[in-house]
MARPA-29345 format. One record per residue: residue in one letter; y, z, x of N, C-alpha, C, O in turn; chain; residue number from 0. Coordinates in nm, 3 decimals. Each point is the difference from the previous one (the first is absolute). Layout:
! MARPA-29345
- a, Y, Z, X, Y, Z, X, Y, Z, X, Y, Z, X, A, NUM
...
***
This chain:
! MARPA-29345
- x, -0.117, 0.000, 0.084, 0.117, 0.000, -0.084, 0.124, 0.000, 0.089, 0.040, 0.083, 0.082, A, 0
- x, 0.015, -0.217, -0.128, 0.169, 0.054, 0.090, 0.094, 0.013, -0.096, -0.013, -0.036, -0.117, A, 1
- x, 0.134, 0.101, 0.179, 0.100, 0.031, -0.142, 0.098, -0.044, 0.064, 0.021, 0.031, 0.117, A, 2
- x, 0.058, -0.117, -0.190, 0.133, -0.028, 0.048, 0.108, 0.105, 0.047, 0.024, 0.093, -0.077, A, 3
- x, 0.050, -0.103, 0.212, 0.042, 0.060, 0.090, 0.101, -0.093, 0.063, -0.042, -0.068, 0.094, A, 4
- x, 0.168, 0.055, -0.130, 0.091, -0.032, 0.093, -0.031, -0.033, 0.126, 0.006, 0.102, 0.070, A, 5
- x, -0.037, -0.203, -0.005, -0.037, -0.060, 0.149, 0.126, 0.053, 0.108, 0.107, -0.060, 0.004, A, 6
- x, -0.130, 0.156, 0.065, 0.079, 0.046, 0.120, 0.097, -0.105, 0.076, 0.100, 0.033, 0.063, A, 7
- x, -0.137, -0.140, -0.076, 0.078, -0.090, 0.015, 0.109, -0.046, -0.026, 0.084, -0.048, 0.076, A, 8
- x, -0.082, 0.071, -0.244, 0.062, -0.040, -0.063, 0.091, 0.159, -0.066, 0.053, 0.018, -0.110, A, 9
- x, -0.063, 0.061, 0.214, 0.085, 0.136, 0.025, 0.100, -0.018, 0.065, -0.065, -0.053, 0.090, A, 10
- x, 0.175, 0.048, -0.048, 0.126, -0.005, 0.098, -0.029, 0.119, 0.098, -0.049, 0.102, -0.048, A, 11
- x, 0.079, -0.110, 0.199, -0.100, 0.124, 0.061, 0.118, 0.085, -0.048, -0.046, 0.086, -0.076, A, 12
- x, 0.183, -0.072, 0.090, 0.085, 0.079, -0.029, -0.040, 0.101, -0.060, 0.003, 0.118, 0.037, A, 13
- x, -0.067, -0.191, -0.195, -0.030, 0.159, -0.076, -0.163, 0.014, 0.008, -0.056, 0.051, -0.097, A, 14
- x, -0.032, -0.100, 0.220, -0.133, 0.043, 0.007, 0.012, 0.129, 0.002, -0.044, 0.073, -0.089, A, 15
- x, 0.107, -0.032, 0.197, -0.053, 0.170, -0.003, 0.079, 0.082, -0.114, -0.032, 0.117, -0.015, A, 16
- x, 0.136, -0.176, -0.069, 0.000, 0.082, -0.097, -0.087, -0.018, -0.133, 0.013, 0.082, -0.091, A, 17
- x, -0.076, -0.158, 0.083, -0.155, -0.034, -0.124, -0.074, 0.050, 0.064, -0.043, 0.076, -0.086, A, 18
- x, -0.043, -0.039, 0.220, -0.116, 0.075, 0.057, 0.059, 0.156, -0.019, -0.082, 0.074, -0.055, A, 19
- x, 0.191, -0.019, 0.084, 0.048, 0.107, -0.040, 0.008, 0.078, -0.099, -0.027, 0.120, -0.001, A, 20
- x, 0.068, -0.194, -0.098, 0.035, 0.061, -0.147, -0.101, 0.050, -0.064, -0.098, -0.057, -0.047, A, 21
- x, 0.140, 0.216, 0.048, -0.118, 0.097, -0.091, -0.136, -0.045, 0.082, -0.096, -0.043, -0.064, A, 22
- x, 0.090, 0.052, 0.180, -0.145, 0.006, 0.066, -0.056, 0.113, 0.026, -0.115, 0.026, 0.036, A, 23
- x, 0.249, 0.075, -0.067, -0.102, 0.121, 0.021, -0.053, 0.078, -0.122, -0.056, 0.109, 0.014, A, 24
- x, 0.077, -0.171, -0.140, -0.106, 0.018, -0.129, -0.157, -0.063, 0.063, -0.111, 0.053, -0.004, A, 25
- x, 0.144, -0.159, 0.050, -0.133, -0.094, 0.010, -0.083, 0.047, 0.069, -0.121, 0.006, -0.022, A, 26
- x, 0.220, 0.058, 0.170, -0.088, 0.079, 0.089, -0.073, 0.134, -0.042, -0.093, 0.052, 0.061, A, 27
- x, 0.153, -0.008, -0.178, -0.067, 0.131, -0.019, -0.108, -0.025, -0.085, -0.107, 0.060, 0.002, A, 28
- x, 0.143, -0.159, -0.084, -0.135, -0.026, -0.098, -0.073, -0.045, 0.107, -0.114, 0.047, 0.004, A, 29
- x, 0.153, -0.148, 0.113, -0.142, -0.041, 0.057, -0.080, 0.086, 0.077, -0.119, -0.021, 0.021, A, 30
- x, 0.197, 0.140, 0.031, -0.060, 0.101, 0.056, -0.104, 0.118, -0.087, -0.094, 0.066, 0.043, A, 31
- x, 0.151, -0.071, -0.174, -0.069, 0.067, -0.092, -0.169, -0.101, -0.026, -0.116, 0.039, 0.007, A, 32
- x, 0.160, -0.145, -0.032, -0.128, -0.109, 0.000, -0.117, -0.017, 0.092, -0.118, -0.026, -0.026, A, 33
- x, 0.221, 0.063, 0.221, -0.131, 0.050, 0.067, -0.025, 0.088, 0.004, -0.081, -0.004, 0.093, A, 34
- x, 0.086, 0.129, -0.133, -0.022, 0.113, 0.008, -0.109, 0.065, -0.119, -0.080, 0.090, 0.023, A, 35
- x, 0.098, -0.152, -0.141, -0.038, 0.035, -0.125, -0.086, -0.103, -0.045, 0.019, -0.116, 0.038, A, 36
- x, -0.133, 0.153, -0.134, -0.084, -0.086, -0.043, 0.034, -0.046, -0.124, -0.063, -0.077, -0.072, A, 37
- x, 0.154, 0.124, 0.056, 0.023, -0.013, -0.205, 0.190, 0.037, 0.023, 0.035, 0.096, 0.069, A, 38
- x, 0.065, -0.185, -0.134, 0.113, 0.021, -0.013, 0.053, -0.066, -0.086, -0.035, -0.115, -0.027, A, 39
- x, 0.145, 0.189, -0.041, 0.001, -0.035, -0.129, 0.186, -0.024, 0.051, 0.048, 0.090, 0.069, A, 40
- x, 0.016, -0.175, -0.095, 0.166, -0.022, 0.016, 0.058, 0.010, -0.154, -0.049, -0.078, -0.082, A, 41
- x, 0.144, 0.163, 0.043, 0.084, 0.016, -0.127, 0.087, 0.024, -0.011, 0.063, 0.039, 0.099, A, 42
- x, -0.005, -0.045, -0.214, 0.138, 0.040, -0.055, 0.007, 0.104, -0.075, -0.090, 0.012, -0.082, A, 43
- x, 0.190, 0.086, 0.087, -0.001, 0.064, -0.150, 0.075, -0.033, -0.110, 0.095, -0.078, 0.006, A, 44
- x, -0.132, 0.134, -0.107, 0.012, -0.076, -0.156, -0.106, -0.092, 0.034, 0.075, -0.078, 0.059, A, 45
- x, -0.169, 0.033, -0.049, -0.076, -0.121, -0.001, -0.098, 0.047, -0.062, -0.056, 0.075, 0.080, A, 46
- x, -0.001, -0.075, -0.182, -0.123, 0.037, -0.013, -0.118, 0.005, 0.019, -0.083, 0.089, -0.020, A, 47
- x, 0.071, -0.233, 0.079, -0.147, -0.066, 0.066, -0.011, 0.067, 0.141, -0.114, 0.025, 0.038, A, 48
- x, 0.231, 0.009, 0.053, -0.073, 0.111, 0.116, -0.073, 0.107, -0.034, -0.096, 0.031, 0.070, A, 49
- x, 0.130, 0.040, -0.181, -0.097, 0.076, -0.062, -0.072, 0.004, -0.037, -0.064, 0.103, -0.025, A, 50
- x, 0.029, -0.240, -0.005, -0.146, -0.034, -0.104, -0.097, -0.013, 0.121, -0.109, 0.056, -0.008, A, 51
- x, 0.147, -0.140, 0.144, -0.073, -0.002, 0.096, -0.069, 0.094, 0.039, -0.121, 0.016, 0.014, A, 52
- x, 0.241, 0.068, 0.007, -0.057, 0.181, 0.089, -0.094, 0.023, -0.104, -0.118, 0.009, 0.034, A, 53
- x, 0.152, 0.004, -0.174, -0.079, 0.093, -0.051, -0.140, -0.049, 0.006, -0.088, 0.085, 0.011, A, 54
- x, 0.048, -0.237, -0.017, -0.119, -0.045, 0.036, -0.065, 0.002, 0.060, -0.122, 0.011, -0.017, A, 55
- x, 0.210, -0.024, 0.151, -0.108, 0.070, 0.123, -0.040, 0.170, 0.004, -0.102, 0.050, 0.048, A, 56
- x, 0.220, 0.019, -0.119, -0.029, 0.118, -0.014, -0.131, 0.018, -0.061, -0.093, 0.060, 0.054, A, 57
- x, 0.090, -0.111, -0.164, -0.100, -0.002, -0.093, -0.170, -0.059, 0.111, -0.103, 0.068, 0.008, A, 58
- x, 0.118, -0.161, 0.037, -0.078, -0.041, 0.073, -0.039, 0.083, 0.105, -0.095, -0.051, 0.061, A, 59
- x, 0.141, 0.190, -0.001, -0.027, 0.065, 0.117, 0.082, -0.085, 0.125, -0.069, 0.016, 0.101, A, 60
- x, 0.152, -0.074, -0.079, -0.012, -0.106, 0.113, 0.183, 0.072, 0.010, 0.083, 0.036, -0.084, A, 61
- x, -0.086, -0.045, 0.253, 0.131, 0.095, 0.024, 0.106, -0.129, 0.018, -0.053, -0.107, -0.033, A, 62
- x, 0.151, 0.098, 0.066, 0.094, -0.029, 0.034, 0.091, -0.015, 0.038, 0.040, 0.115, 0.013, A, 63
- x, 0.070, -0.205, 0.035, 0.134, 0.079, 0.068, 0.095, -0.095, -0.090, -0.023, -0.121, -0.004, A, 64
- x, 0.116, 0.172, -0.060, 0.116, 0.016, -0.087, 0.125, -0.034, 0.047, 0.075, 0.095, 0.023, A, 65
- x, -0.014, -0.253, 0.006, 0.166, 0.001, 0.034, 0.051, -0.012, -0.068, -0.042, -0.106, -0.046, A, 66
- x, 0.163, 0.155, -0.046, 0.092, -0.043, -0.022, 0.162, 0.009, 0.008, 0.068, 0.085, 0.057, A, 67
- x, -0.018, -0.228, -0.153, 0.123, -0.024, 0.072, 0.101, -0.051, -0.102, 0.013, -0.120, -0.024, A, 68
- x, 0.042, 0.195, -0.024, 0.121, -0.005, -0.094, -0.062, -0.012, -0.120, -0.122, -0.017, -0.006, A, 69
- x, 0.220, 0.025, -0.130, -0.033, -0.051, -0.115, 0.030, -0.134, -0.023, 0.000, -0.092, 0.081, A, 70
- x, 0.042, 0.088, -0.276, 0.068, -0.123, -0.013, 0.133, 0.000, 0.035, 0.061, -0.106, 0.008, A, 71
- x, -0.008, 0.210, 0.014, 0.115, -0.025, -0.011, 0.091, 0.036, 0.164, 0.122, 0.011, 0.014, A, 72
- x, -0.224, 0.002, 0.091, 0.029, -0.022, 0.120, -0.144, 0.013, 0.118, -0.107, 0.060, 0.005, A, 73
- x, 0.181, -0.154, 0.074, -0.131, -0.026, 0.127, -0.017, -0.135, -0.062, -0.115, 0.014, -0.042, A, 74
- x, 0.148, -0.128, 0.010, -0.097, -0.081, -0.051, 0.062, -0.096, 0.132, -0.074, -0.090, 0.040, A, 75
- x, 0.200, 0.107, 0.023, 0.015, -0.112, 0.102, -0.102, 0.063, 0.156, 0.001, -0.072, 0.100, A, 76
- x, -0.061, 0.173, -0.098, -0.125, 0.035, 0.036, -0.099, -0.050, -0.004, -0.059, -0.061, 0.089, A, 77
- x, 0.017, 0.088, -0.240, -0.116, -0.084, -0.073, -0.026, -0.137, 0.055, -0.102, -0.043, 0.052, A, 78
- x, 0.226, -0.020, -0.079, -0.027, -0.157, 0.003, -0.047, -0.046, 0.151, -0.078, -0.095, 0.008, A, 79
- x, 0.126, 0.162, 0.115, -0.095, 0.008, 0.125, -0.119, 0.024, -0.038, -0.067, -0.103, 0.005, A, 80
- x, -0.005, 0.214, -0.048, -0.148, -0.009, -0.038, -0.029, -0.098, -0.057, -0.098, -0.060, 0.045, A, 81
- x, 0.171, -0.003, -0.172, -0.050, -0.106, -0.089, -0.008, -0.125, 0.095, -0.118, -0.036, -0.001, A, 82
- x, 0.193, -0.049, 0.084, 0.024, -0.100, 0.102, -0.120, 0.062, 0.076, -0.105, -0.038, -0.054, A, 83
- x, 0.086, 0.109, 0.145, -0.068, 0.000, 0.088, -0.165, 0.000, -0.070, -0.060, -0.094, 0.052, A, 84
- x, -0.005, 0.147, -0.122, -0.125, -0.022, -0.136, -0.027, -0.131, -0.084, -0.111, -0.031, -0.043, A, 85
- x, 0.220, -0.038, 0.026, -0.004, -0.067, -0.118, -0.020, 0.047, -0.092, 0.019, -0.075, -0.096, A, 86
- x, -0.060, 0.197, 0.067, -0.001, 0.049, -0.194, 0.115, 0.050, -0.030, 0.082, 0.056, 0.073, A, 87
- x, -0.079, -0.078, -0.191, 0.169, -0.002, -0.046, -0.056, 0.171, -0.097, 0.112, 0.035, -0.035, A, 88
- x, -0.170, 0.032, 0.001, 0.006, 0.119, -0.054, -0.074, 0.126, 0.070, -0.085, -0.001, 0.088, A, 89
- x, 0.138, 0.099, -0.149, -0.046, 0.141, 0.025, -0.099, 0.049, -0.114, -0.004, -0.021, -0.121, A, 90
- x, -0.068, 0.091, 0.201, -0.041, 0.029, 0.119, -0.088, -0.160, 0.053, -0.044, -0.100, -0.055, A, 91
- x, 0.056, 0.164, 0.212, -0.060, -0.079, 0.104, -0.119, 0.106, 0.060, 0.035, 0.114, 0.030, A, 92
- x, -0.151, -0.148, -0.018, -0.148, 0.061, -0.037, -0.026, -0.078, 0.145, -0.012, -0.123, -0.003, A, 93
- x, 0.003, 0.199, 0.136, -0.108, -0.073, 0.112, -0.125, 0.095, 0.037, 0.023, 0.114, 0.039, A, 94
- x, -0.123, -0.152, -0.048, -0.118, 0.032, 0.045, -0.051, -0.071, 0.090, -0.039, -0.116, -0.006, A, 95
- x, 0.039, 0.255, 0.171, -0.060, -0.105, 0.066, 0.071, -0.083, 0.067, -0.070, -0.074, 0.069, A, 96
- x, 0.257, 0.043, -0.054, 0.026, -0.056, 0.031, 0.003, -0.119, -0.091, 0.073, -0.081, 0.057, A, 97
- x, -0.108, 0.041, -0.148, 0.007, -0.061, -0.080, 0.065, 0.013, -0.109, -0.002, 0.109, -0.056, A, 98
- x, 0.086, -0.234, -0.007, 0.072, 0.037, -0.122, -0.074, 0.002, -0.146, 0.011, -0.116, -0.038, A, 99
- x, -0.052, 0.161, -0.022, -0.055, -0.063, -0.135, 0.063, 0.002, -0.086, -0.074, -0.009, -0.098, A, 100
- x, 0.204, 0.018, 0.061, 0.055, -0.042, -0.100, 0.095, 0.172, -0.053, 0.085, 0.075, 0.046, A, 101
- x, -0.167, -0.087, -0.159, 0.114, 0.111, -0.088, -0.070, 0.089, -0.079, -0.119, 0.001, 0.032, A, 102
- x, 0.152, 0.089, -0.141, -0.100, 0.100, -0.041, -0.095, -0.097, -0.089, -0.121, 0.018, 0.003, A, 103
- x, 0.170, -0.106, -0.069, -0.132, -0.090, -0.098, -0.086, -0.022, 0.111, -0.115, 0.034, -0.023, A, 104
- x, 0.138, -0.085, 0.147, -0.091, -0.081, 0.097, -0.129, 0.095, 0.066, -0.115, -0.040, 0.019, A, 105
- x, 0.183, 0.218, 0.020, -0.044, 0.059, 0.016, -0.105, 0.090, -0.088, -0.090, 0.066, 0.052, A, 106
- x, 0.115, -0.075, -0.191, -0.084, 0.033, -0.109, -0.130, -0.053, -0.021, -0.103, 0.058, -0.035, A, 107
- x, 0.136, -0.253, 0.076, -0.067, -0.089, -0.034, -0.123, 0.038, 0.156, -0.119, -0.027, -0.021, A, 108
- x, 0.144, 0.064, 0.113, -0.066, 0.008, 0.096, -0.052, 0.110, 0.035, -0.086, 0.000, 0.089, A, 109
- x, 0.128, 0.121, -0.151, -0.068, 0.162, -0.053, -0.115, -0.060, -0.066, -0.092, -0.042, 0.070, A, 110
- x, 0.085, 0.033, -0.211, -0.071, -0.068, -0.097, -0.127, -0.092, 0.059, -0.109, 0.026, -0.051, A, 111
- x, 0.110, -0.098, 0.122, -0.061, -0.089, 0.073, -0.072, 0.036, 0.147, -0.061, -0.081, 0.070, A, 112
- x, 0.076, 0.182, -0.051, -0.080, 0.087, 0.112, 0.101, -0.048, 0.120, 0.000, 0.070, 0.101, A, 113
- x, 0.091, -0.193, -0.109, 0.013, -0.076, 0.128, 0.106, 0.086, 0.076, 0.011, -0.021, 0.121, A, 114
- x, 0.082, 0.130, -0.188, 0.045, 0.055, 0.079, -0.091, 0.119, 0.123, 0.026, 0.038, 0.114, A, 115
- x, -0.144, -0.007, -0.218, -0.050, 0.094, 0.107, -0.081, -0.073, 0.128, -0.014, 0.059, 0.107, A, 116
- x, -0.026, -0.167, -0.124, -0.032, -0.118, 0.105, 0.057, -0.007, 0.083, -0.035, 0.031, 0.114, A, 117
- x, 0.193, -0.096, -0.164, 0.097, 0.032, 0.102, 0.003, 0.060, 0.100, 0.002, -0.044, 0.115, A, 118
- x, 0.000, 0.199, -0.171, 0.042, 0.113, 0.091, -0.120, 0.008, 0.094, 0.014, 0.039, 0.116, A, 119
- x, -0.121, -0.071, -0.160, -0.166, 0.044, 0.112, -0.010, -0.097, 0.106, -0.052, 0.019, 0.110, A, 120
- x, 0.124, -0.161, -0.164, -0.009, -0.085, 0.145, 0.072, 0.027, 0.138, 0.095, 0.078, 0.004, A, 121
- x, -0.128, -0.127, 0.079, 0.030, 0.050, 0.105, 0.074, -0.098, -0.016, -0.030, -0.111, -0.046, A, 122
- x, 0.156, 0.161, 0.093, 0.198, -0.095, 0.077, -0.052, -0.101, 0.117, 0.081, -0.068, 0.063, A, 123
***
């Protein structure tokens, strides 16, 4: 899968290092949380679906680590670094594994289906 991405090229270098810059250190912390953790869940508050996540895995026994970062009504020029750098445009952002799977429906759908506990038993 490739996703369309602005060709570096077609960047002016002037403002390269200010697009590699901007809000990288949200990215860095989620990505540090991602190697560190087997299960991470990225949210908002007011959102309801970060909650629906947790509580699933709660429900499931399966631990987790918990970021979040503003509501609706601030952090979202934050957000949108997470959203650009993922490609998923909603919250929560669900990686297992280093991997993204999507959102709390995606994660339900893969509780349900044994495939999250698969997941977690394979070896990285």
């Amino acid at each position: 899968m490739s996703r369309n991405i602005l060709d570096e090229a077609h960047i002016h270098p002037a403002i390269r290092t200010t697009i590699s810059n901007e809000n990288a250190d949200i990215i860095a912390e989620v990505k540090a949380a991602i190697a560190s953790n087997p299960v991470v869940v990225v949210g908002m508050a007011q959102n309801p679906f970060p909650k629906k996540a947790r509580t699933a895995l709660s429900a499931a026994k399966l631990p987790y680590t918990y970021l979040e970062y503003g509501s609706y009504l601030s952090g979202w020029r934050r957000r949108a670094a997470l959203k650009m750098w993922t490609g998923w445009s909603t919250f929560p952002m669900i990686f297992v594994k280093g991997v993204l799977i999507g959102g709390a429906s995606d994660l339900q759908r893969l509780i349900a289906s044994g495939e999250l506990s698969s997941m977690l038993k394979a070896e990285s």
